[in-house]
Each structure stands twice: as structure tokens, then as C-alpha cells.
PDB file of N, CA, C and O in Angstrom:
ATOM      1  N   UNK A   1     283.684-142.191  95.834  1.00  0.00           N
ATOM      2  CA  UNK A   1     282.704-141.818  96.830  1.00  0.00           C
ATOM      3  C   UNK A   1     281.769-140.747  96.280  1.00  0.00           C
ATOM      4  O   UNK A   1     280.552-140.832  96.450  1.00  0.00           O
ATOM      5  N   UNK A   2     282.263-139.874  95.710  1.00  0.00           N
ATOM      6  CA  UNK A   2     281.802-138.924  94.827  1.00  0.00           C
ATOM      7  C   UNK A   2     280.315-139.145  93.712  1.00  0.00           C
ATOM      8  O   UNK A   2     279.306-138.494  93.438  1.00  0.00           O
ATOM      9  N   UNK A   3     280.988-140.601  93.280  1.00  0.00           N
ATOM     10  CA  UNK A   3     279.604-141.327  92.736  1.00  0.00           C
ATOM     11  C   UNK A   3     278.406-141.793  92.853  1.00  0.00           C
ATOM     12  O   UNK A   3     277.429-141.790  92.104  1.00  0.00           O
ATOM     13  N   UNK A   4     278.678-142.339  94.265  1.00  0.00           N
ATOM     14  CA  UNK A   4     278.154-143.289  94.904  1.00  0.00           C
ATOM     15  C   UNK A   4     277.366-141.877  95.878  1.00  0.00           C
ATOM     16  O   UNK A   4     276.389-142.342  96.465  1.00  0.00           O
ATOM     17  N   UNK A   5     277.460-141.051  96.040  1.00  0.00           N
ATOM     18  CA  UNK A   5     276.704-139.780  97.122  1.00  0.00           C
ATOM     19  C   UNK A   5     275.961-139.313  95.854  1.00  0.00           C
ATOM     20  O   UNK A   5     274.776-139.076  96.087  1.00  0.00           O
ATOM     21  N   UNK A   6     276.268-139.153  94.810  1.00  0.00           N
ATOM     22  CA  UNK A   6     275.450-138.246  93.515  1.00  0.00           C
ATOM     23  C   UNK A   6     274.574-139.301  92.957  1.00  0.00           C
ATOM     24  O   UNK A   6     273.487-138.936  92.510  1.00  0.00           O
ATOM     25  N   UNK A   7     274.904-140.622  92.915  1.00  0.00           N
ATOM     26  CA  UNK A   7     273.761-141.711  92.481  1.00  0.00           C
ATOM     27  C   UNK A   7     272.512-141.431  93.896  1.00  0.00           C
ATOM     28  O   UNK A   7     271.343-141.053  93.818  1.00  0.00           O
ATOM     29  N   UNK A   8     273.398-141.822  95.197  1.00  0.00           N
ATOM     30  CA  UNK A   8     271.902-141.600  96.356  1.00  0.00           C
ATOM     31  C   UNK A   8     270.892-140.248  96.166  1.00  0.00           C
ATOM     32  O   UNK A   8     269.669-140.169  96.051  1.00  0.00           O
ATOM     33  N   UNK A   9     271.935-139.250  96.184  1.00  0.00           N
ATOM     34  CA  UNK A   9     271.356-138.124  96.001  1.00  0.00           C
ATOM     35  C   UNK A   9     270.069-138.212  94.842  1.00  0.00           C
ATOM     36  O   UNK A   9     268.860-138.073  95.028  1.00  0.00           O
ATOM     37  N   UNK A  10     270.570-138.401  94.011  1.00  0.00           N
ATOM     38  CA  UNK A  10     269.755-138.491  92.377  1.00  0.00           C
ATOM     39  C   UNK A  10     267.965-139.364  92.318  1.00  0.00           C
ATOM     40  O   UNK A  10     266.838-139.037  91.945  1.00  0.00           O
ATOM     41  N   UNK A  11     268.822-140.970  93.120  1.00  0.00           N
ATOM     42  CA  UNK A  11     267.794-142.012  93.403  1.00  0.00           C
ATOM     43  C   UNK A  11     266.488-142.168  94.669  1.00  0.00           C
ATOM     44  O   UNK A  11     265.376-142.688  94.769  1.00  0.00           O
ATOM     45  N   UNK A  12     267.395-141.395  95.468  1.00  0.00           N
ATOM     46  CA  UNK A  12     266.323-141.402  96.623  1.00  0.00           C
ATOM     47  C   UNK A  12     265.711-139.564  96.724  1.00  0.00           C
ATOM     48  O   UNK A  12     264.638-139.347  97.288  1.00  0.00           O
ATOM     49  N   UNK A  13     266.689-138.166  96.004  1.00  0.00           N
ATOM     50  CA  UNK A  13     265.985-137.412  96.485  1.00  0.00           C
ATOM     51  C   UNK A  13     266.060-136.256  97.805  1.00  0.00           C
ATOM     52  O   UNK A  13     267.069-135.601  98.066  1.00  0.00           O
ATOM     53  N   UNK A  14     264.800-136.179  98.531  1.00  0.00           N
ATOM     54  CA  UNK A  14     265.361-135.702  99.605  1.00  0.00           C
ATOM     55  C   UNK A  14     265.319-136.315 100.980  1.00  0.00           C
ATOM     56  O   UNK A  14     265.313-135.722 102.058  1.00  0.00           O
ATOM     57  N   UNK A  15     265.290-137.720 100.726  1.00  0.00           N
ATOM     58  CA  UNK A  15     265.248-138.886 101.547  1.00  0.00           C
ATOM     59  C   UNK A  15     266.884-139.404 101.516  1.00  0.00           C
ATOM     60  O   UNK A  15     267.266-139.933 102.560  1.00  0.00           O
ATOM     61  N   UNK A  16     267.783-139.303 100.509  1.00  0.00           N
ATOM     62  CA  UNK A  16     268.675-139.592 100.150  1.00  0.00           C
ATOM     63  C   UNK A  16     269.422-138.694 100.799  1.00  0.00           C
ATOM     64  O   UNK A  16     270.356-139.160 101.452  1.00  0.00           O
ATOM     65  N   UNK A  17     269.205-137.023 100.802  1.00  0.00           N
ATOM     66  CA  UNK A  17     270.354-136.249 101.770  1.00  0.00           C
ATOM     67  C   UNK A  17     269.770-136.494 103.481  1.00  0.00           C
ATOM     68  O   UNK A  17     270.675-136.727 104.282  1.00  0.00           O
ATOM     69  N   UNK A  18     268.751-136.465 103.885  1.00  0.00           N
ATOM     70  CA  UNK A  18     268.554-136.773 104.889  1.00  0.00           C
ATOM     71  C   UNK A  18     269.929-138.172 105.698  1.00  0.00           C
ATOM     72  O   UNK A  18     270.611-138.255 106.719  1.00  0.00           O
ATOM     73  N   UNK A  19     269.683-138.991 104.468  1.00  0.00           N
ATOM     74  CA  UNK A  19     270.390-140.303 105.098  1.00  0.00           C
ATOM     75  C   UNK A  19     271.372-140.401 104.977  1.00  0.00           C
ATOM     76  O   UNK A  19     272.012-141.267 105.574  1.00  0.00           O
ATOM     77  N   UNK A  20     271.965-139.451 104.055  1.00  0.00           N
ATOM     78  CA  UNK A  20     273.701-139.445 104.066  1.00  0.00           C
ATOM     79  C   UNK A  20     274.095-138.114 104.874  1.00  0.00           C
ATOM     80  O   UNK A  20     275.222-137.670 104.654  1.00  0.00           O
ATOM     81  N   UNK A  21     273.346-137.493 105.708  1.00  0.00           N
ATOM     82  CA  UNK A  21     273.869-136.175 106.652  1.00  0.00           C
ATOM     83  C   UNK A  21     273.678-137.315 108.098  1.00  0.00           C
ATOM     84  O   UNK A  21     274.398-137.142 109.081  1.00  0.00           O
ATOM     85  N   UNK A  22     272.826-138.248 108.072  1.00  0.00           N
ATOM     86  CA  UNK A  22     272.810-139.271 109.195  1.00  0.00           C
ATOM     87  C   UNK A  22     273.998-140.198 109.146  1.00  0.00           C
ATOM     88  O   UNK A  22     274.371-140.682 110.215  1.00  0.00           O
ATOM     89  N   UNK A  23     274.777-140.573 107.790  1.00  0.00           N
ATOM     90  CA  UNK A  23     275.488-141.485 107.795  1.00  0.00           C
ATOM     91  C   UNK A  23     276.967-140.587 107.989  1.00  0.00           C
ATOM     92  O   UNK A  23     277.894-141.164 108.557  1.00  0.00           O
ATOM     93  N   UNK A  24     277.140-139.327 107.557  1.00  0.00           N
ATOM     94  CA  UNK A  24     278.114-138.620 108.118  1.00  0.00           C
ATOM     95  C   UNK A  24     278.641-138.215 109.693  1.00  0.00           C
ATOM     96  O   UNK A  24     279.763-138.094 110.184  1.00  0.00           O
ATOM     97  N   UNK A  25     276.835-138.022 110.395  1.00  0.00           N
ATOM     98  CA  UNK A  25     277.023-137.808 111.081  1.00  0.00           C
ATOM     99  C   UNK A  25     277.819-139.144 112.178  1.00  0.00           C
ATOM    100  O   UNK A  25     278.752-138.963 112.959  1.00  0.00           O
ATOM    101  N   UNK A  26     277.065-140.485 111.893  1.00  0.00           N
ATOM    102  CA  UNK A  26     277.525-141.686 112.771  1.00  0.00           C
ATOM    103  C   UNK A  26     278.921-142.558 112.115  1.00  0.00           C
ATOM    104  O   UNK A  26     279.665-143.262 112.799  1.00  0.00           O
ATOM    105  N   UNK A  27     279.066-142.308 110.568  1.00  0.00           N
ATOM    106  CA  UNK A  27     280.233-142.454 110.294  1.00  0.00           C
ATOM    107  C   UNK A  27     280.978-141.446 109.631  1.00  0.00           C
ATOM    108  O   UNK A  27     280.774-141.179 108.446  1.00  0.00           O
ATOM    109  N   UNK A  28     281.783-140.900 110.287  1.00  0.00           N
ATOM    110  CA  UNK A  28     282.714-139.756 110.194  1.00  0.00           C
ATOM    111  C   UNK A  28     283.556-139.879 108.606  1.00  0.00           C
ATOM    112  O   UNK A  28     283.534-138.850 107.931  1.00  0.00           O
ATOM    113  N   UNK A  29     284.068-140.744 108.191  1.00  0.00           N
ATOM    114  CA  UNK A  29     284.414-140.868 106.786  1.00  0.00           C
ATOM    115  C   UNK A  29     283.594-140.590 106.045  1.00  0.00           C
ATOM    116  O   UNK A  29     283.929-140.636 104.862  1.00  0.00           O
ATOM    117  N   UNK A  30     282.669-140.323 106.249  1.00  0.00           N
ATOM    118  CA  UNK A  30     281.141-139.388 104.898  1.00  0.00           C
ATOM    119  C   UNK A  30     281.651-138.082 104.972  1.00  0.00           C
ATOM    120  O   UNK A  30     281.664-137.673 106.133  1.00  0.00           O
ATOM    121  N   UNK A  31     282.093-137.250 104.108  1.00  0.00           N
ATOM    122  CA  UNK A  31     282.470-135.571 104.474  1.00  0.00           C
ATOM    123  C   UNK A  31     280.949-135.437 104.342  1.00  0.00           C
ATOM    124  O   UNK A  31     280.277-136.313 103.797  1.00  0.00           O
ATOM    125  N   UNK A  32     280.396-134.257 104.882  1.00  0.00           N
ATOM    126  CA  UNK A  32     279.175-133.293 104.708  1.00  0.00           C
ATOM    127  C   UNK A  32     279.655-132.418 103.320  1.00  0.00           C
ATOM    128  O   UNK A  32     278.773-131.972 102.586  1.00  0.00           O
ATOM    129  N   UNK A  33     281.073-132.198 103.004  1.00  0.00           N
ATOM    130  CA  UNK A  33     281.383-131.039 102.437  1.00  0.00           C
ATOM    131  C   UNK A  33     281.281-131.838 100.926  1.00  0.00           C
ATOM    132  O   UNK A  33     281.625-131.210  99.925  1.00  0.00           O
ATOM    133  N   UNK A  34     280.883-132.993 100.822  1.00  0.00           N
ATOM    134  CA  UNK A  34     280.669-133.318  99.495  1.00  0.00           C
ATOM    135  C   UNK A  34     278.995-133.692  99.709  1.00  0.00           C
ATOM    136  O   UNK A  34     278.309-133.589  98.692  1.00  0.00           O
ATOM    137  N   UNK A  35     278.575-133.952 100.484  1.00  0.00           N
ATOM    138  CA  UNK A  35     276.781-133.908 100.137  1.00  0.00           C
ATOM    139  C   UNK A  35     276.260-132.675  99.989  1.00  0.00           C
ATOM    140  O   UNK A  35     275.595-132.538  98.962  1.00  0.00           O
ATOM    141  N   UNK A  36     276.403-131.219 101.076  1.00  0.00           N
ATOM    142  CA  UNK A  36     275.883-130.097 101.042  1.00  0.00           C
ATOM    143  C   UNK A  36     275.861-129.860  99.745  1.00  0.00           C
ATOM    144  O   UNK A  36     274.792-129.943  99.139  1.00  0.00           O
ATOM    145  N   UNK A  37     277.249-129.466  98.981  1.00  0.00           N
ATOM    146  CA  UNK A  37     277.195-128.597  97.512  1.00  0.00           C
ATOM    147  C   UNK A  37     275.963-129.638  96.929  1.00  0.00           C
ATOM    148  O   UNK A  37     274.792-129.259  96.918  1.00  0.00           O
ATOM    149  N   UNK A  38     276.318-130.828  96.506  1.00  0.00           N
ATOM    150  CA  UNK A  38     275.339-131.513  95.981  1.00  0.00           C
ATOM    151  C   UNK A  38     274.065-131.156  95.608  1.00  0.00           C
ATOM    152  O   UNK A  38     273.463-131.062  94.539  1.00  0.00           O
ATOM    153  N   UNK A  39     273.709-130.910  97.246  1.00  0.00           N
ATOM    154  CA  UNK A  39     272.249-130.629  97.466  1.00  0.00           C
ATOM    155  C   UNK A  39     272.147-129.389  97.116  1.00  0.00           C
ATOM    156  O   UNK A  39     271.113-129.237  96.466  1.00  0.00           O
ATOM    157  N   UNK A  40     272.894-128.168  97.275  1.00  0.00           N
ATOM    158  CA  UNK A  40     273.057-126.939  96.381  1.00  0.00           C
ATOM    159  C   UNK A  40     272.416-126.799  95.252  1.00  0.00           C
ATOM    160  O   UNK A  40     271.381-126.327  94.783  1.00  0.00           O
ATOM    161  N   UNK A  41     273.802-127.622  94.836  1.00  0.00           N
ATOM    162  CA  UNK A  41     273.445-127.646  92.742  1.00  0.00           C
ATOM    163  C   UNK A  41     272.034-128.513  92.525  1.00  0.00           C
ATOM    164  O   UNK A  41     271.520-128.278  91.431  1.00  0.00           O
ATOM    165  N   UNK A  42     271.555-129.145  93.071  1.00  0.00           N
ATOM    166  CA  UNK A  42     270.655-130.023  92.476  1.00  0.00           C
ATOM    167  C   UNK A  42     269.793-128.670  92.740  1.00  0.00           C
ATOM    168  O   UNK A  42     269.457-128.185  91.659  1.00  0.00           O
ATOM    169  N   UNK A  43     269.346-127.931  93.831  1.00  0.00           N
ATOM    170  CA  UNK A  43     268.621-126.626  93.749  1.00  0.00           C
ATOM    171  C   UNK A  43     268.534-125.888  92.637  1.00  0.00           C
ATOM    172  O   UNK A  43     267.473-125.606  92.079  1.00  0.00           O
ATOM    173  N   UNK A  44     269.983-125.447  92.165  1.00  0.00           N
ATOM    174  CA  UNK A  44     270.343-124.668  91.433  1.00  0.00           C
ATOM    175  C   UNK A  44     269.816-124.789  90.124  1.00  0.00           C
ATOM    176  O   UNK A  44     269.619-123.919  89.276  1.00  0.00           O
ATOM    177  N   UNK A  45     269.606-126.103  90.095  1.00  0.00           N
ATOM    178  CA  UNK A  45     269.217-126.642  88.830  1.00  0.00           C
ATOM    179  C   UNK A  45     267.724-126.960  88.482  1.00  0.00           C
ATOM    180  O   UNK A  45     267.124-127.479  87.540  1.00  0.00           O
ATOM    181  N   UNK A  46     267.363-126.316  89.875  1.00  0.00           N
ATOM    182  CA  UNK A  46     265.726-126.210  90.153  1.00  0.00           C
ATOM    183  C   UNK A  46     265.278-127.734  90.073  1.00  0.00           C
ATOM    184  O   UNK A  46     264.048-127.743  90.094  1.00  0.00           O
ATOM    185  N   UNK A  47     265.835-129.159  89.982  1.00  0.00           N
ATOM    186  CA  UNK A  47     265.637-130.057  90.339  1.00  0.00           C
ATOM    187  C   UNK A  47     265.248-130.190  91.820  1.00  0.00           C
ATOM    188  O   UNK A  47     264.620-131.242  91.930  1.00  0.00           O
ATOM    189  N   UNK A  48     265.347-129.629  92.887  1.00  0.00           N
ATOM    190  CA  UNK A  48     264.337-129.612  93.791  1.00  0.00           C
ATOM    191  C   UNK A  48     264.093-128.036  94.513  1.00  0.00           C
ATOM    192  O   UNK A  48     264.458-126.950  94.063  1.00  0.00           O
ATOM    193  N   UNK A  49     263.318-128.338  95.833  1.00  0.00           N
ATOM    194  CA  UNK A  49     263.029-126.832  96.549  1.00  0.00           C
ATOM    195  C   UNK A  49     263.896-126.410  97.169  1.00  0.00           C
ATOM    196  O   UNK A  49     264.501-127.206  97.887  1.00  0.00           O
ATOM    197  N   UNK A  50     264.249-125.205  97.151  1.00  0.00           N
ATOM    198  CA  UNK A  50     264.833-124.752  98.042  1.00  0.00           C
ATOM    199  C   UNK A  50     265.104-124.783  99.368  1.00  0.00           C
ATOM    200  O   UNK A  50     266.156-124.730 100.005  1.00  0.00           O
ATOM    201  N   UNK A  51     263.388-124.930  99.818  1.00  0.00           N
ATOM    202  CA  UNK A  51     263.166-124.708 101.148  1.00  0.00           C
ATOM    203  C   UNK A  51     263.042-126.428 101.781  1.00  0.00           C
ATOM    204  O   UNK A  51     263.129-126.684 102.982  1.00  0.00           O
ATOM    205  N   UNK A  52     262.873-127.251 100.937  1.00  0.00           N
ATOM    206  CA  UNK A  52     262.834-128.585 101.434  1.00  0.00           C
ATOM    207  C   UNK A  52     264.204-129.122 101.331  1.00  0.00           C
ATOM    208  O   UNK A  52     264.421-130.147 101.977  1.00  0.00           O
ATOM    209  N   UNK A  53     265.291-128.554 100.548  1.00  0.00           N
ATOM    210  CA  UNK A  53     266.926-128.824 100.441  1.00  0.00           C
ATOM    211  C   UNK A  53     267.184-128.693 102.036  1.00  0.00           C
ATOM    212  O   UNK A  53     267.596-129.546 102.823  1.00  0.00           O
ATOM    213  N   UNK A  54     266.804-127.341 102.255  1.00  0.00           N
ATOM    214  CA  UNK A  54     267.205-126.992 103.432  1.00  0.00           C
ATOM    215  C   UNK A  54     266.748-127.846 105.000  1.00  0.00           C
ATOM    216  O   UNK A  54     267.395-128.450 105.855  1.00  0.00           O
ATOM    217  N   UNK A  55     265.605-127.581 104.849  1.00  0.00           N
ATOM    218  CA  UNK A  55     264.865-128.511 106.101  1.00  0.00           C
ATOM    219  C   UNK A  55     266.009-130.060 106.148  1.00  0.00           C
ATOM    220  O   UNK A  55     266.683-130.424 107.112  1.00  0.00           O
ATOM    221  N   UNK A  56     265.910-130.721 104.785  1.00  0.00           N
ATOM    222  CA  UNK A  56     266.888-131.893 104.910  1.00  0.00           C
ATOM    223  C   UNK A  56     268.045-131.892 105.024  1.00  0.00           C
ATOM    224  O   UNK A  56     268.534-133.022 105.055  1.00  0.00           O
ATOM    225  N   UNK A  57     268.678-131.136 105.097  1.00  0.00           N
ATOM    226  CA  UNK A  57     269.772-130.671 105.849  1.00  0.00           C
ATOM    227  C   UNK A  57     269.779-130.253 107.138  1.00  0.00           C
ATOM    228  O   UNK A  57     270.723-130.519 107.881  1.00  0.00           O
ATOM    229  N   UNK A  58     269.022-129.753 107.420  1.00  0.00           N
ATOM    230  CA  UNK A  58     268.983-129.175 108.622  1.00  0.00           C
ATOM    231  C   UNK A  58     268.062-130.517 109.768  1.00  0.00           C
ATOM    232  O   UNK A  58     268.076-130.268 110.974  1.00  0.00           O
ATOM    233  N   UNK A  59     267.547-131.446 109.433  1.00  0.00           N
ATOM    234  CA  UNK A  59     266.689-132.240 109.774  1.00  0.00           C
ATOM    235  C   UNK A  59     267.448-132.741 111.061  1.00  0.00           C
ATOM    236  O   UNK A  59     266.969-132.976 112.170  1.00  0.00           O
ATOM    237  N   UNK A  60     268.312-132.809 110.776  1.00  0.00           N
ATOM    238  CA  UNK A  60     269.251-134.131 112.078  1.00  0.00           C
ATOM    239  C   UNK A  60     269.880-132.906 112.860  1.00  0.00           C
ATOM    240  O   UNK A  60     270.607-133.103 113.834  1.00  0.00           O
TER     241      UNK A  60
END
């Protein structure tokens, strides 16, 4: 599962956490606690904004 959240993440972006904090939210077997860090480190790594990590997280 681990893979398969870091490939979306990677491929779609910040369209990609948007849709897996939606798919957590309606299917409960998605942890949040493995997309959030994700979206963290990909920050961290200045691969995206800070402030747009956040909004997509915070979106739903």
C-alpha cells in the first residue's frame, strides 16, 4: 500500500493527496497516517509548496 500511495503521490502531485485524503476519508482502510508524512517529505525535499501541501490536506 505504501507503494501504491508514493507512486499517486509522485504521479498526480497535489491532485494525488487531495484524492487519497478523499479516499481515506470514504474508505477507512486508507490510513491518513501514511499519506500526511508523505506529503511532508515530498515538502521537505522542496519537491513541492509548503503552503499548497497544506491547503491539500486541509481541502476536504
Amino acid at each position: 500500500m505504501l507503494e501504491w500511495v508514493t507512486n499517486i503521490i509522485a504521479s498526480m502531485g497535489y491532485a494525488g493527496i487531495v484524492f487519497l485524503m478523499f479516499l481515506e476519508n470514504v474508505f477507512p482502510p486508507i490510513p491518513s497516517e501514511i499519506i500526511m508524512p508523505l506529503a511532508g517529505f515530498r515538502q521537505w525535499l522542496r519537491e513541492t509548496s509548503t503552503w499548497r501541501s497544506l491547503f491539500s490536506l486541509a481541502h476536504l
